[in-house]
C-alpha positions in Angstrom: 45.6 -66.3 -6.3 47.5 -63.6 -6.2 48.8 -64.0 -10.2 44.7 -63.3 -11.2 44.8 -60.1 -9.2 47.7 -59.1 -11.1 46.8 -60.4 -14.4 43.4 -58.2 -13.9 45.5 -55.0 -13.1 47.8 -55.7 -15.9 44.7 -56.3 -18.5 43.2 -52.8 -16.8 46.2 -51.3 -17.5 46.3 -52.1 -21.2 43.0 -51.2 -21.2 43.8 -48.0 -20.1 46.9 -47.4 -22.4 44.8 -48.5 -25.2 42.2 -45.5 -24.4 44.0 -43.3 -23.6 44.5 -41.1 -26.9 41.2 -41.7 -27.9 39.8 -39.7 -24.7 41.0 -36.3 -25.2 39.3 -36.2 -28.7 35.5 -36.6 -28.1 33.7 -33.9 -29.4 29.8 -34.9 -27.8 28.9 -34.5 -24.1 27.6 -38.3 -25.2 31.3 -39.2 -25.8 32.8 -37.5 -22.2 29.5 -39.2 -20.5 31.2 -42.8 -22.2 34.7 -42.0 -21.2 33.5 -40.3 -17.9 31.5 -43.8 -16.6 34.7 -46.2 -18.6 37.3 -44.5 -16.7 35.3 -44.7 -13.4 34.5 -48.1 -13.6 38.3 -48.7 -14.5 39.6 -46.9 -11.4 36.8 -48.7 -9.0 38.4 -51.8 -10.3 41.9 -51.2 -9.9 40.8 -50.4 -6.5 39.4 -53.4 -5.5 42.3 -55.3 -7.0 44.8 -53.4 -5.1 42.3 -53.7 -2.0 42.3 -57.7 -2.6 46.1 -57.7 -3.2 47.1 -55.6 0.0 44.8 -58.2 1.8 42.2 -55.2 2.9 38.8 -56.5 1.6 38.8 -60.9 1.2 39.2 -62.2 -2.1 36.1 -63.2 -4.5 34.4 -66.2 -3.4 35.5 -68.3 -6.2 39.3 -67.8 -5.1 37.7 -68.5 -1.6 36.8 -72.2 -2.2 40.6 -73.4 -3.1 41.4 -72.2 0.5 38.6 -74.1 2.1 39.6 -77.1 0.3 43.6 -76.9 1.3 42.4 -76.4 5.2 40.6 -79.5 5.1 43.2 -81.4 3.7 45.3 -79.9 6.2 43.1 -81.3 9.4 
């Protein structure tokens, strides 16, 4: 569980470096209104993964259902 949180953080991070350059040269407001929402939506994601990943928020619900499974093995 905690190896798909930081597989998504690594792959966001990539992301990032991969856009990076391409940021400061947009010449339309069309292009700093892409970039503007992209690198929003990146940093809302990279805080809910490090949310997740400190154990603040629970994890998604299809992480959930291998837990549910190992407590009733358990009992």
């Amino acid at each position: 569980m905690r190896t798909n949180i930081i597989l998504r953080l690594l792959l966001v991070g990539f992301f990032l470096y991969i856009a990076w350059p391409m940021i400061p040269q947009s010449s339309s407001s069309l292009e700093f209104l892409f970039w503007g929402c992209w690198l929003l939506f990146a940093f809302v994601f990279i805080g809910a993964n490090l949310a997740t990943l400190l154990k603040m928020s629970r994890p998604p619900v299809m992480e959930q259902e291998g837990l549910n499974k190992k407590k009733l093995r358990n009992h």
